[in-house]
ROSE-4610 file (N, C-alpha, C; in Angstrom, 1 decimal, always signed):
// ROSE-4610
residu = [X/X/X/X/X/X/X/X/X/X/X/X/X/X/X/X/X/X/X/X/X/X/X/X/X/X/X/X/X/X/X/X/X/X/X/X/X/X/X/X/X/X/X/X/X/X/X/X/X/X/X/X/X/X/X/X/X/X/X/X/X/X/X/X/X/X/X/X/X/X/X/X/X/X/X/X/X/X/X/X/X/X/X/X/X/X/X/X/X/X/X/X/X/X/X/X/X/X/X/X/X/X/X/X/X/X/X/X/X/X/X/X/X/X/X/X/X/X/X/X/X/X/X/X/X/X/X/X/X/X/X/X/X/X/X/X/X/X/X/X/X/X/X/X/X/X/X/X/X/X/X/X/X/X/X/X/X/X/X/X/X/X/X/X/X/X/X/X/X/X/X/X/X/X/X/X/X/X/X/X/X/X/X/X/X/X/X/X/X/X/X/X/X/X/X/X/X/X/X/X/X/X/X/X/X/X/X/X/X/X/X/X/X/X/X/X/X/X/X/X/X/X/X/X/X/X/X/X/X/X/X/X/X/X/X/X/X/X/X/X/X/X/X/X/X/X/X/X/X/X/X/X/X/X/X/X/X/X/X/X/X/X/X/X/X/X/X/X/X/X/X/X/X/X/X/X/X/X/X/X/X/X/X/X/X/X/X/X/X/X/X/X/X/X/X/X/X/X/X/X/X/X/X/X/X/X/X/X/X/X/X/X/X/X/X/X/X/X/X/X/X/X/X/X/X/X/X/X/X/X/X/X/X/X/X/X/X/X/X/X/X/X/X/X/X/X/X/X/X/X/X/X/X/X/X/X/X/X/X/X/X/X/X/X/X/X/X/X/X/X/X/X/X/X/X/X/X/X/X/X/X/X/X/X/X/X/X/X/X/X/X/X/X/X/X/X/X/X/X/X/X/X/X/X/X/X/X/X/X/X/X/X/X/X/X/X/X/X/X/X/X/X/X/X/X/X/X/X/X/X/X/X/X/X/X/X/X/X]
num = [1/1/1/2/2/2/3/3/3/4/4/4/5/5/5/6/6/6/7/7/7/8/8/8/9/9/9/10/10/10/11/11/11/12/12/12/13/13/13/14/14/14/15/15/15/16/16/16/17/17/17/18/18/18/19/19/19/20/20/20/21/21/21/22/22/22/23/23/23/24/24/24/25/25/25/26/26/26/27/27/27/28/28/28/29/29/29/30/30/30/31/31/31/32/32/32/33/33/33/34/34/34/35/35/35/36/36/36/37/37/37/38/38/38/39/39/39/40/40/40/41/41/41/42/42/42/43/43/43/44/44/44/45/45/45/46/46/46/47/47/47/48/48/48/49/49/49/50/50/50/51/51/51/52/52/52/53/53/53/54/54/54/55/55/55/56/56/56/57/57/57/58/58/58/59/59/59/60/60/60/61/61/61/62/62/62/63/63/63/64/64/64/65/65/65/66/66/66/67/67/67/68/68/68/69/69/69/70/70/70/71/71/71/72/72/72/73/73/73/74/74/74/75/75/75/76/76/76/77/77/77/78/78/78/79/79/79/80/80/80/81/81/81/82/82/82/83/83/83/84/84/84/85/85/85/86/86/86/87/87/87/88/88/88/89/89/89/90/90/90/91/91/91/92/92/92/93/93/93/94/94/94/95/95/95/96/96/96/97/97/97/98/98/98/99/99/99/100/100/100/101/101/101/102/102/102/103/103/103/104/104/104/105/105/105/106/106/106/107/107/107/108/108/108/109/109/109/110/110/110/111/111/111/112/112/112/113/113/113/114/114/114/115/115/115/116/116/116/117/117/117/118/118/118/119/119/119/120/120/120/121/121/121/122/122/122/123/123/123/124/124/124/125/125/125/126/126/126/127/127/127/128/128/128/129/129/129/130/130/130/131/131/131/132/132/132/133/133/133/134/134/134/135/135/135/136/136/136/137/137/137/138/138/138/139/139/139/140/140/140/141/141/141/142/142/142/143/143/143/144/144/144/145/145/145/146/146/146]
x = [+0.8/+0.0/+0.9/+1.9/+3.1/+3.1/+3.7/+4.7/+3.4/+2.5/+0.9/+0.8/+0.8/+0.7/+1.9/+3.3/+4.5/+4.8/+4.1/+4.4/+3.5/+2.4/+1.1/+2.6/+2.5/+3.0/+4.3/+4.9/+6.5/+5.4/+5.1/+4.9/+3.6/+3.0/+1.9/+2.0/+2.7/+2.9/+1.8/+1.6/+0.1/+1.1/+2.2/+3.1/+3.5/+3.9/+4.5/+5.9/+6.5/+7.4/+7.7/+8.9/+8.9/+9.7/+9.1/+9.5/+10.9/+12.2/+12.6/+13.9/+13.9/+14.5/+15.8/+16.9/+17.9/+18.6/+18.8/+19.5/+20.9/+21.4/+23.1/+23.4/+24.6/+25.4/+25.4/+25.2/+25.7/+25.9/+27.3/+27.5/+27.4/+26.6/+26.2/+27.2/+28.2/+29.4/+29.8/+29.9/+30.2/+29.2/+28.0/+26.9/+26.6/+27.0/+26.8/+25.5/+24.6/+23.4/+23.3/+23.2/+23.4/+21.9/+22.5/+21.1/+20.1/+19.0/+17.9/+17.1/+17.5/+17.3/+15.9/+14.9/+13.9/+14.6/+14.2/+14.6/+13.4/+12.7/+12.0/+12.3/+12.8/+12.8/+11.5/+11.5/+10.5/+10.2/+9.5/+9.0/+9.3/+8.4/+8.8/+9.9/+10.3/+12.4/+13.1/+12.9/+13.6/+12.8/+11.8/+10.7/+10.9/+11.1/+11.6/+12.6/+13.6/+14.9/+15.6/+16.2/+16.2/+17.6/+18.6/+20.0/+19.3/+18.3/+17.6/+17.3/+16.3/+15.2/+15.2/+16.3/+16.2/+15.6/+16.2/+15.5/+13.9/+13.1/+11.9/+11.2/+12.1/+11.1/+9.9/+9.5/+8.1/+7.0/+7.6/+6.6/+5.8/+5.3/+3.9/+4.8/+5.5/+6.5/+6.6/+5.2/+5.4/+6.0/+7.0/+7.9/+9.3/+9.2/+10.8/+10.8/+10.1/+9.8/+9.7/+9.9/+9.7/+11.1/+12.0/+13.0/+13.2/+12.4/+12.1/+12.5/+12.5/+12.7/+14.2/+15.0/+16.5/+16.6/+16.5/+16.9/+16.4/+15.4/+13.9/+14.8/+15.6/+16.4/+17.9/+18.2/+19.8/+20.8/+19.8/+19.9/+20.7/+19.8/+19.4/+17.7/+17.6/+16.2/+15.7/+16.1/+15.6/+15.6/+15.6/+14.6/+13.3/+12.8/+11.3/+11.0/+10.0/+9.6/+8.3/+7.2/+5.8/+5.5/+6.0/+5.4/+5.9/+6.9/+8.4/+9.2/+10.0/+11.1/+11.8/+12.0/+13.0/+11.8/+12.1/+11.1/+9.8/+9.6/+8.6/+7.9/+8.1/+7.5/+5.5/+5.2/+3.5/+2.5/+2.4/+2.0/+0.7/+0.2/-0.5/-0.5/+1.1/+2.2/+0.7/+1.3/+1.0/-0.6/-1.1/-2.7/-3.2/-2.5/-3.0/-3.0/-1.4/-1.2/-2.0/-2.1/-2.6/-4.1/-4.8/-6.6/-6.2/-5.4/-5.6/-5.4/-4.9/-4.3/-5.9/-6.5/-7.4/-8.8/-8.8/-9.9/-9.6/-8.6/-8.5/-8.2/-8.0/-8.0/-9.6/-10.5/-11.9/-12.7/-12.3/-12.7/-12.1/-11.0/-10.7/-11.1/-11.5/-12.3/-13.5/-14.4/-15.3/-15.9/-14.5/-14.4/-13.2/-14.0/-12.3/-12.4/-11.6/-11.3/-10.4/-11.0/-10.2/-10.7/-9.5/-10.4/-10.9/-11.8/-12.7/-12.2/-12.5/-12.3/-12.0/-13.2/-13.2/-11.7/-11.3/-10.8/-9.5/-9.2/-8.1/-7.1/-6.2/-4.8/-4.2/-4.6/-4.1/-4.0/-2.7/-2.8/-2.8/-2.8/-2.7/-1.5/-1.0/-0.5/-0.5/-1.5/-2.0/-2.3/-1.0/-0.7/-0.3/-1.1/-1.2/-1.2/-1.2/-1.3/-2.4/-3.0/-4.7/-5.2/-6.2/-6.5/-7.4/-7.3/-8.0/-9.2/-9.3/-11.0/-11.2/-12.3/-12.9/-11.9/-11.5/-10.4/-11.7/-12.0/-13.1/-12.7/-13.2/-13.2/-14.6/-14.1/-15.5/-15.2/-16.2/-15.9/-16.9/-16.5/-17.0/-16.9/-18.2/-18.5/-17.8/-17.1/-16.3/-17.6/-18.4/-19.8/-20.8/-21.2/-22.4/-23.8/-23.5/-25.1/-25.4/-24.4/-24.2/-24.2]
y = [-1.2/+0.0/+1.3/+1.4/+2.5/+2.9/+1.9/+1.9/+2.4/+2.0/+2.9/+4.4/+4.1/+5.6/+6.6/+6.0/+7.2/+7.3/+6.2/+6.7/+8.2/+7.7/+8.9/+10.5/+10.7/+11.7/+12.1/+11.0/+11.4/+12.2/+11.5/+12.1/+13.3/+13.3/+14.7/+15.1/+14.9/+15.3/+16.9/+16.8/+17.7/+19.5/+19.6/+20.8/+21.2/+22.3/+22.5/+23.0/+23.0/+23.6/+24.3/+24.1/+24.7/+25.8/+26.8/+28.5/+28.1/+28.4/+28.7/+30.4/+30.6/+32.4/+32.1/+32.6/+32.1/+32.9/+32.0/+32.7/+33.4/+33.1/+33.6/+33.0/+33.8/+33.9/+32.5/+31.6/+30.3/+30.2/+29.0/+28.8/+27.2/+27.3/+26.5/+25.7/+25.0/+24.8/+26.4/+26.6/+28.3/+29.1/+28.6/+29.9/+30.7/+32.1/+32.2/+33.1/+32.8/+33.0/+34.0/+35.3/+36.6/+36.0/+36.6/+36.4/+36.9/+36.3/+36.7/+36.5/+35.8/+35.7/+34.4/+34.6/+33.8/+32.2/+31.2/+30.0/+29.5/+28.7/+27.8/+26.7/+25.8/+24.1/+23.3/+23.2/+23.0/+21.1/+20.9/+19.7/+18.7/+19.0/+18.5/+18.3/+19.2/+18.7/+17.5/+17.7/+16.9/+15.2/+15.1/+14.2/+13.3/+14.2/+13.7/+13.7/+13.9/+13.9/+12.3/+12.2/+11.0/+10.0/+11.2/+10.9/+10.5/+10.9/+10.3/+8.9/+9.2/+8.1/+6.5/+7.6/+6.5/+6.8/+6.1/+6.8/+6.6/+5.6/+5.4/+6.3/+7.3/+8.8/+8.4/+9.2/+9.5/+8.1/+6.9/+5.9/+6.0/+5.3/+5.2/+3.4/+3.3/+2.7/+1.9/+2.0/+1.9/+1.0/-0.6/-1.1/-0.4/+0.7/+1.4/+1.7/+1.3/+1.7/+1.0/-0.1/-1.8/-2.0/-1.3/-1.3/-0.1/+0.9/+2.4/+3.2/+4.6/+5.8/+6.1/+5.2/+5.6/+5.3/+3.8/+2.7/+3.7/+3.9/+4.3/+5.5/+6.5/+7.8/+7.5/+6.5/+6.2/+6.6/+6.4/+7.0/+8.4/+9.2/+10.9/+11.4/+10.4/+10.5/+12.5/+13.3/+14.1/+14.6/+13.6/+14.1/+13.5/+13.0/+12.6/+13.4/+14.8/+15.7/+16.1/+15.2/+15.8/+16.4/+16.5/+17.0/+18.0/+18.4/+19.1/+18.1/+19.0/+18.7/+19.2/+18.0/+19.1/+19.7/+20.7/+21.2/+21.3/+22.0/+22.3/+21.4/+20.2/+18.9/+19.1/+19.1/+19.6/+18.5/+18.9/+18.3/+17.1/+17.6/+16.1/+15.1/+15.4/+13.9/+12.6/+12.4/+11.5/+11.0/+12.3/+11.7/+11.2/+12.6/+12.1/+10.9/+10.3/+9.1/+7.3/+7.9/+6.7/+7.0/+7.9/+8.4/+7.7/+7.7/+7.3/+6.3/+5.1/+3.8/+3.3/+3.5/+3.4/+3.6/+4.5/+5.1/+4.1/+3.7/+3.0/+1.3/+1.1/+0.0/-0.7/+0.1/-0.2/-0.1/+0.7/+0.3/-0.5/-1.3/-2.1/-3.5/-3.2/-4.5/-4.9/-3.7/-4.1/-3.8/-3.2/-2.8/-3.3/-3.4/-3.3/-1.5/-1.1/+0.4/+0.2/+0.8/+1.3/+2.5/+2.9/+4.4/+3.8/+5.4/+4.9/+5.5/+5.1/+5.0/+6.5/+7.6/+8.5/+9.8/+8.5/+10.3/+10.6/+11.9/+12.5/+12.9/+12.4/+12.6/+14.1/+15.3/+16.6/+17.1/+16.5/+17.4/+19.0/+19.9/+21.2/+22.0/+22.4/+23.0/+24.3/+24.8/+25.8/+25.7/+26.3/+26.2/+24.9/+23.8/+22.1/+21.7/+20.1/+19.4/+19.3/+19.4/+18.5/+18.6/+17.1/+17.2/+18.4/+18.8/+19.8/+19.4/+18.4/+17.8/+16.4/+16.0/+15.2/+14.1/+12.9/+11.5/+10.9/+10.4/+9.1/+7.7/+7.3/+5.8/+5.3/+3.7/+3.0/+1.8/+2.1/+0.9/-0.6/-1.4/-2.6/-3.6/-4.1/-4.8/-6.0/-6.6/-7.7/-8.6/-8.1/-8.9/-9.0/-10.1/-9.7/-9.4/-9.7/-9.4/-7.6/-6.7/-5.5/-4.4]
z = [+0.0/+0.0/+0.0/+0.9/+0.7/-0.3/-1.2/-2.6/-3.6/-3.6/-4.3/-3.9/-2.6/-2.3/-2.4/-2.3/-2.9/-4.4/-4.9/-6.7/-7.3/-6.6/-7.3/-6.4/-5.6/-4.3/-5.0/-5.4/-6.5/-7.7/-8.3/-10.0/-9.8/-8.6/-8.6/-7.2/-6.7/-5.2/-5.0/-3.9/-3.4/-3.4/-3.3/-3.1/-4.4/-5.5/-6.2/-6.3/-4.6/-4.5/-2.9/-2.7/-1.3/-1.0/-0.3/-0.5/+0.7/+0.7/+2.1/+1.8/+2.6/+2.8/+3.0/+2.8/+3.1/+4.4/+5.0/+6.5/+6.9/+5.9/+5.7/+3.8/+3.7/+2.6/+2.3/+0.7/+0.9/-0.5/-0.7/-1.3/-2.6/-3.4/-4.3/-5.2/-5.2/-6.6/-6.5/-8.1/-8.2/-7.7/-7.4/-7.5/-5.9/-5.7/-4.5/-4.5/-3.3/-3.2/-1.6/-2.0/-0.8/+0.5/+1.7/+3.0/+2.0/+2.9/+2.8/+1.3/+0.6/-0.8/-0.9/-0.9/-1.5/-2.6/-1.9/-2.6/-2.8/-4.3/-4.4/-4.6/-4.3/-4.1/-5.1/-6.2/-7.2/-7.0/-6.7/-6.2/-7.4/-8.5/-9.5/-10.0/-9.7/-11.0/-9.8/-8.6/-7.9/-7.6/-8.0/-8.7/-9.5/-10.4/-11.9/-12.6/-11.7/-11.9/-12.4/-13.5/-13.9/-13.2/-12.9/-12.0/-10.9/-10.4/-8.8/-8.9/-10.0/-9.6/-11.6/-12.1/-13.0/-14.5/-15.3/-16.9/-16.7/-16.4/-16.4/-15.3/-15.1/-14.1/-14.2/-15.8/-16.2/-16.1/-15.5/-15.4/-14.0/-14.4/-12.8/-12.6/-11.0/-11.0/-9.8/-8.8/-7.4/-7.0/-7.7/-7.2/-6.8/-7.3/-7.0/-5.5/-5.2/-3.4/-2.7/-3.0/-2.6/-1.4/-1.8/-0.7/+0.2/+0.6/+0.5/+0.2/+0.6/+0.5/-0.3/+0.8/+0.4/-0.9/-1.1/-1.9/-3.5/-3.6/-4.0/-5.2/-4.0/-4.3/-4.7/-4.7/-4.7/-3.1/-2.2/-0.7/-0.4/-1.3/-1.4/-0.9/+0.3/+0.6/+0.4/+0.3/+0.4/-0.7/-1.6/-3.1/-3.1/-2.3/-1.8/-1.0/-1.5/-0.8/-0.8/-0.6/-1.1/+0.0/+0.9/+2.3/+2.8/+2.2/+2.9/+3.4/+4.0/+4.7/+6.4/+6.8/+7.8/+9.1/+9.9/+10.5/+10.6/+8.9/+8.2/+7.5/+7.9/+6.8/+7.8/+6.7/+7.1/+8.0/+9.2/+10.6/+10.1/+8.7/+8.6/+7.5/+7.8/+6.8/+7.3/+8.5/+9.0/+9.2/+8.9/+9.3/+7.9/+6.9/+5.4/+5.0/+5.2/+4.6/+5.5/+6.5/+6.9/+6.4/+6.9/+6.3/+4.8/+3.7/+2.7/+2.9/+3.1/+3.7/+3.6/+5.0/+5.1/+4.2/+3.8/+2.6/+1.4/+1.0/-0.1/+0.3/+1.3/+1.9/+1.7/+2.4/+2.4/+0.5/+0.1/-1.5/-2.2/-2.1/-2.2/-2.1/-0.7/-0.4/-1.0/-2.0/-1.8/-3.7/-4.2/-5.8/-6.2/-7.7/-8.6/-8.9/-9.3/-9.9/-11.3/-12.5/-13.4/-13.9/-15.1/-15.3/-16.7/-16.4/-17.6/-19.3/-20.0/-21.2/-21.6/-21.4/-21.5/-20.4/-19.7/-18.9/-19.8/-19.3/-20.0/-18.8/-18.8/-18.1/-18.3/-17.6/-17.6/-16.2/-15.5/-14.4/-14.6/-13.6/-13.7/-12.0/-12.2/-11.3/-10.5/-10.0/-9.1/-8.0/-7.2/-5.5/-5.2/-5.9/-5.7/-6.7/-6.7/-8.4/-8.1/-8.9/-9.4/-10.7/-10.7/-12.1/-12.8/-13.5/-14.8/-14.9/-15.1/-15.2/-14.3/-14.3/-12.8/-13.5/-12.5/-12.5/-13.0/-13.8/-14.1/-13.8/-12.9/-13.0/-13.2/-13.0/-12.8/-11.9/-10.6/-9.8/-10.1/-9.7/-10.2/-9.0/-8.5/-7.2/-7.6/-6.3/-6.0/-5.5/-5.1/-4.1/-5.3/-5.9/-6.8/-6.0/-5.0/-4.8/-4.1/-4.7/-4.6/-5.5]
């Protein structure tokens, strides 16, 4: 169930990007970066980074997580960032992911899920990822008498 729920979180993760201010002078390779300078941390490039995570980025992949996070990153765990990081990693990591655990655990039990013929694959990215137009599926009872 993890490995389901961190592929979608890699490839559309709920953040677009994380703001942090910089606290002192710092230095990048050549690039030096003055206090106080606005940093965005783009969720995506470090996502889909192919040196991270491998030429098949762009696949929907959830075995690559089968050994976790590290393994997953080439043990650069901190290019797995849907939630933030550090301090600032968002106080309901934890409730989200298990509430979904659970939420999909129970339709599971009691459907198949595929999508339907009709949808169209357009995420959009404003503030958050979300889809453009409604996810179409179609669930289909495991119980026939349902």
């Amino acid at each position: 169930m993890t490995m389901i729920i961190n592929e979608p979180l890699r490839l559309y993760g709920p953040a677009v990007g994380l703001l942090r201010k910089g606290g002192s002078e710092v230095r990048l390779g050549n690039l030096v970066l003055p206090a106080d300078i606005d940093i965005l941390i783009a969720n995506a490039a470090l996502h889909h980074d192919p040196q991270l995570w491998g030429d098949n980025v762009h696949l929907f992949k959830p075995e690559r997580f089968a050994e976790g996070i590290a393994k997953a990153t080439n043990y650069n765990t901190t290019a797995f960032c849907p939630f933030g990081l550090g301090p600032r990693t968002c106080v309901g990591t934890t409730f989200a992911i298990m509430e979904v655990k659970i939420a999909v655990s129970m339709i599971l039990q009691r459907y198949t899920i595929s999508l339907s013929p009709a949808y169209v694959h357009a995420p959009v990215s404003i503030i958050t990822v979300k889809p453009q137009h409604v996810i179409q599926v179609i669930l289909q009872s495991l119980h026939h008498d349902a």
